[in-house]
C-alpha positions in Angstrom: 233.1 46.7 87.3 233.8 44.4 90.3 233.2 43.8 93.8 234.6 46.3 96.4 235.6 44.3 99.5 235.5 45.9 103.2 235.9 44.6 106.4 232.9 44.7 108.4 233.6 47.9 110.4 231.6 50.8 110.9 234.3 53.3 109.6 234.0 50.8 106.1 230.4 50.3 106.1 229.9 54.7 106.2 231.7 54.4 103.1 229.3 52.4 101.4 227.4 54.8 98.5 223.3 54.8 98.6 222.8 53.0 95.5 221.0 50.4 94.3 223.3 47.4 94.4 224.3 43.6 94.9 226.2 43.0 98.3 227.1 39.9 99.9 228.4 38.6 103.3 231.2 36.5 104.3 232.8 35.0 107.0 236.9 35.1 108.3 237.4 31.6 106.7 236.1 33.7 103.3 232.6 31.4 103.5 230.1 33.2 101.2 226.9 33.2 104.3 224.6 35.7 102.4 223.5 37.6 98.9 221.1 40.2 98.7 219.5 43.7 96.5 218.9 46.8 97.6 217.8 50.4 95.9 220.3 51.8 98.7 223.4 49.6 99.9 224.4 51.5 102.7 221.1 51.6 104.0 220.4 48.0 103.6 223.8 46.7 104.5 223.9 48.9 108.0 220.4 47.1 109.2 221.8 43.9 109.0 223.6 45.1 112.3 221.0 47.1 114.2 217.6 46.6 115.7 218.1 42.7 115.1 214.8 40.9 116.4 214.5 38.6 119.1 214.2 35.4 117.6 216.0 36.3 114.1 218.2 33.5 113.6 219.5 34.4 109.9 220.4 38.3 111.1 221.7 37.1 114.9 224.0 34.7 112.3 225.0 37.3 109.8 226.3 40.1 112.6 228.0 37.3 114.5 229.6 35.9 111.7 230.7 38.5 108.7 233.9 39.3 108.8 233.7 40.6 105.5 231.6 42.6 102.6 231.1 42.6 99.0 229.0 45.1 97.0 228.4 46.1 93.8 226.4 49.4 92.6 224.0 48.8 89.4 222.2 51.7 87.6 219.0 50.6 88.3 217.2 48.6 91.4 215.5 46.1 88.3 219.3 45.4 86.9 220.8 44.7 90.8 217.7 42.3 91.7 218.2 40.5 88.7 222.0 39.8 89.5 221.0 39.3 92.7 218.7 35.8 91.4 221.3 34.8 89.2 224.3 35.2 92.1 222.1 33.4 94.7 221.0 30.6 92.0 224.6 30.4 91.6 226.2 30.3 94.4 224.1 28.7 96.9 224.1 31.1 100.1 223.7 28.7 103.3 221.6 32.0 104.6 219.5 32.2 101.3 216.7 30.2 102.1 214.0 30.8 99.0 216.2 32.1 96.9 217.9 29.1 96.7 215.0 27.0 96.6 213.7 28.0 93.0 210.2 26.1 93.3 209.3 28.1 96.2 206.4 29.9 94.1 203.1 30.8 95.2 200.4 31.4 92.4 198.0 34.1 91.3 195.5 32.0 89.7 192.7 32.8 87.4 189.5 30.8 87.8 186.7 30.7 85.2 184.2 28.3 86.8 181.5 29.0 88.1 182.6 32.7 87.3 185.9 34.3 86.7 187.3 35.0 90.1 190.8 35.0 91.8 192.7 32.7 94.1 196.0 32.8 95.8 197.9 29.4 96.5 201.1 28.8 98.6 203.4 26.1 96.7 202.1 23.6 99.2 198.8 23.6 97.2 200.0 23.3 93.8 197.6 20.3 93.8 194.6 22.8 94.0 195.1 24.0 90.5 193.2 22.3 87.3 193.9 22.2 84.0 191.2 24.5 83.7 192.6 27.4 84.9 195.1 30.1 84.5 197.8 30.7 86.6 201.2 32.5 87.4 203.9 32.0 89.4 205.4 34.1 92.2 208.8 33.5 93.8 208.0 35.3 97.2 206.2 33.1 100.3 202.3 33.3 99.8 200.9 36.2 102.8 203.6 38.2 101.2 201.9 37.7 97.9 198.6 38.3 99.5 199.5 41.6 100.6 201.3 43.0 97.7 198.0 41.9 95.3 195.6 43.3 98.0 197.1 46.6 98.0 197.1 46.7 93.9 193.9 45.2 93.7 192.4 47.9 95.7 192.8 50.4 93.0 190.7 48.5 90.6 186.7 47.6 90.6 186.5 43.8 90.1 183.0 43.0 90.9 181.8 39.3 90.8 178.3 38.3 90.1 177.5 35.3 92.8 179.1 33.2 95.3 180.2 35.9 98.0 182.3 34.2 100.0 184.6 33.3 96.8 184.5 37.0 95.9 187.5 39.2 95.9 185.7 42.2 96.4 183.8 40.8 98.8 186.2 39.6 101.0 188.5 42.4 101.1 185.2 44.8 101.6 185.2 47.1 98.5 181.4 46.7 97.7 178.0 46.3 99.5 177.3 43.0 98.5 175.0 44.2 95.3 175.4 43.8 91.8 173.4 45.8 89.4 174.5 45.4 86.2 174.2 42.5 84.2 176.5 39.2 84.7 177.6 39.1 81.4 179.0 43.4 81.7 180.3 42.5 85.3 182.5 39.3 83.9 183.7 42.0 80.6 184.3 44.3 83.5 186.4 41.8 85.5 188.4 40.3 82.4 189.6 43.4 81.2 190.8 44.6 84.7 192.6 41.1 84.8 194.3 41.8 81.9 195.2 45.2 83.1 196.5 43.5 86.3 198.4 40.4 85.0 199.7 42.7 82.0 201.6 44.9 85.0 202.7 42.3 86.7 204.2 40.1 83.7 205.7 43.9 82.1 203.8 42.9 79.2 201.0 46.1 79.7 202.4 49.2 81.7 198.8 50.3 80.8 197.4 50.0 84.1 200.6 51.5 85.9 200.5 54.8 83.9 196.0 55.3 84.7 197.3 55.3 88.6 200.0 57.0 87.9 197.4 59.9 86.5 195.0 59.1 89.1 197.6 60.1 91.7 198.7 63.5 90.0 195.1 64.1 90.4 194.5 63.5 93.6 197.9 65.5 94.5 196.8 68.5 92.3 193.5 68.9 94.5 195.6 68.1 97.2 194.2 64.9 98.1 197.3 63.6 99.5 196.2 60.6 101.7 194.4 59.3 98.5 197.8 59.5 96.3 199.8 58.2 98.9 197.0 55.0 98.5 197.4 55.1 94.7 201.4 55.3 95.2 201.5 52.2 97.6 199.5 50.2 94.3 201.8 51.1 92.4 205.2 50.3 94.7 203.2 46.6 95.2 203.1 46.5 91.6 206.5 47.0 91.0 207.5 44.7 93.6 205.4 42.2 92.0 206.9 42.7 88.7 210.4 42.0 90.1 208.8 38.4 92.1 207.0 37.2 88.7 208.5 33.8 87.2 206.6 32.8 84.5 202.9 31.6 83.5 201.5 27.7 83.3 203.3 24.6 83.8 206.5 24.1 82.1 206.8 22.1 79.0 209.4 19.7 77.6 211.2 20.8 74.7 214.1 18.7 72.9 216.6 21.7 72.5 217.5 25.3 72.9 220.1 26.3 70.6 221.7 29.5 71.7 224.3 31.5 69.5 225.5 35.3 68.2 223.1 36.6 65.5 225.1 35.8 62.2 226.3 39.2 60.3 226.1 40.7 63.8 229.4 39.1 65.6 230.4 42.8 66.8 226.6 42.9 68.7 227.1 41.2 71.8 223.5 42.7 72.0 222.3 40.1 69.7 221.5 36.6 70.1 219.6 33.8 68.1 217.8 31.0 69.6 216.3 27.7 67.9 214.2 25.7 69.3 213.9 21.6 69.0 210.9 19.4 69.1 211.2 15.8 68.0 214.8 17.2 65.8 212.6 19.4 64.2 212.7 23.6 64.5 209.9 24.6 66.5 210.3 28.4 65.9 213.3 31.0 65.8 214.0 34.3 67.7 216.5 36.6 66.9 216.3 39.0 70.4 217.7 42.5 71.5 219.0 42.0 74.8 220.4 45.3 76.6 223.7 44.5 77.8 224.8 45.4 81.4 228.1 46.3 81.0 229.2 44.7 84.2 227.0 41.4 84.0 229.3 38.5 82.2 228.5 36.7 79.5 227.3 33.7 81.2 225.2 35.8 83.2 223.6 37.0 80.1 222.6 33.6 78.9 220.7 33.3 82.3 219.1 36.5 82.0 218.0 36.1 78.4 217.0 32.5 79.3 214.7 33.8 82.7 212.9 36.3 80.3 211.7 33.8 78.1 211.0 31.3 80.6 208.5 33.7 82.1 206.7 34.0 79.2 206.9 30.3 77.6 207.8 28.1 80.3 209.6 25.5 77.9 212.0 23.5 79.9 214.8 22.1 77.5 216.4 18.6 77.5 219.8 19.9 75.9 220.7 23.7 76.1 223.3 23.7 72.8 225.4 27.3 73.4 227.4 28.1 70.4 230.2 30.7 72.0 233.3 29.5 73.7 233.3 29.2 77.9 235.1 28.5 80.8 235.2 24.8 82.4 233.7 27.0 85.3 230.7 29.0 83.7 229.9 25.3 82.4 229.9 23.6 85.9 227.8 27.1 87.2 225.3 26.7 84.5 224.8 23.4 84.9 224.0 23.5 88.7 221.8 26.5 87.8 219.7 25.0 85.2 219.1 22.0 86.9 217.6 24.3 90.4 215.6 26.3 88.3 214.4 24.0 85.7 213.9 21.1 88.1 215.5 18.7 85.8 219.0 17.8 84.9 219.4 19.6 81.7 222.8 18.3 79.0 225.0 21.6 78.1 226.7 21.4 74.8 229.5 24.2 74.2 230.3 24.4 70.4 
């Protein structure tokens, strides 16, 4: 399915379904100015045009300037803000400020001296992380990050043994500044909710997602609805989270990713191998199920399968070796996309 192009009139824009979606702006010399996601495109499409603030350059810019829109429905709100990362990486929106800038992270890092806490950084403090601890990276701007993890946090009982000011609990006043249990069940405590946390957050553990989710049917069966709706917003911030993560730990050289169909499965366009190279030499093999978006390209696969297990490895390859046939185009697209979100000029091979 492809984009459905309207002018930017109000009779059009009424027309535009409430679905979740990928929609972009452009201007009467056909300028692409903006990309952007939604879970409902008319809705999210007819504020860029109302109730603009004072002072809002990039929405004063977009209603003065569209001429015309783009959209394109998705089945799910995950599936359109996915597209919408690999469009913006792509195309380069003038208007797109940190979605074009791909090291715009902040981090949730994990911190295991003198105790296991947590601390928030902006990516103008990379330099405050060691080698010592544990961190992951969020593409959203660092209060946003603060606020999304405050409201999930609040949901689970961290506790941290000394050091109050560095506590999380502390600061965000969930205890009474006693501990009495012992340090070593306070730290067991704390590393187990950590993993419940990160595990949501990275969509490795839907563990802790499903307790709320119990906890709020609960609290709305002995109609305790303020309490739900507290539980609920834990979980939206979650799910937002989810959508922000990048990917854990620095990223790592590797020599080659070798990317091809799974052999005896050419009629699976499901299916696809990857090798990868260190020093010539296989470092391991995967053979992954990717669900296929009927109205994502192929290209558009390769960057999809490629963010996925980015976010769990971090391996930055020197050569990318992609053993299917593509367009001069795709090639020229990939390139400028693996070099923004790698950080590093990365050789394409097309066998």
């Amino acid at each position: 399915m492809y984009y459905t192009r309207i002018q930017v009139k109000p009779i059009s824009i009424r027309k535009i379904p409430k679905e979740p979606g990928v929609y972009k702006f452009y201007d009467e010399n056909n300028t692409l100015l903006y990309i952007g996601a939604s879970s409902n495109l008319f809705n999210r499409i007819s504020q860029h045009f109302v109730n603009i603030t004072k002072g809002d350059t990039k929405q004063k810019t977009i209603k003065e300037l569209s001429s015309h829109i783009e959209y394109k429905c998705y089945s799910t709100i995950e599936t359109a803000f996915e597209a919408e990362r690999i469009e913006i990486w792509t195309n380069k929106p003038p208007l797109n400020k940190r979605g074009v800038l791909i090291h715009s992270y902040s981090f949730i890092v994990i911190r295991f001296s003198p105790f296991i806490h947590i601390v928030c950084y902006s990516n103008d403090e990379y330099g405050k992380i060691t080698e010592d601890d544990e961190f992951y990276r969020i593409n959203t701007s660092y209060f946003n990050l603060i606020e999304l993890l405050e409201t999930a946090r609040r949901q689970l009982p961290f506790c941290m043994p000394t050091s109050y000011s560095k506590c999380w609990d502390h600061q965000l006043r969930l205890c009474d500044y006693s501990c009495h249990r012992s340090k070593t069940k306070i730290e067991e405590n704390f590393d187990t909710q950590i993993n419940f946390l990160i595990g949501s957050i990275s969509g490795k553990n839907n563990t802790f997602i499903e307790n709320l989710r119990e906890r709020m049917a609960i609290h709305v069966e002995k109609l305790q609805f303020m309490r739900a709706k507290k539980v609920l917003s834990a979980i939206d911030s979650i799910n937002k989270l989810k959508l922000l993560f990048c990917g854990k730990g620095v990223i790592r050289d590797i020599d080659k990713f070798i990317i091809q169909r799974n052999k005896g499965q050419i009629s699976n366009r499901n299916q696809i191998k990857m090798v990868i190279q260190r020093d010539g030499k296989m470092l391991t093999e995967n053979i992954n199920e990717i669900k296929l978006i009927h109205e994502i390209p192929l290209e558009s696969l390769i960057l999809m399968y490629l963010i996925e297990y980015y976010k769990f490895s971090s391996y930055a390859p020197n050569i990318i070796q992609i053993n299917f046939p593509l367009s001069k185009k795709i090639i020229k697209s990939l390139h400028s996309w693996f070099k923004r979100y790698y950080g590093k000029k990365i050789t394409i091979e097309v066998c």
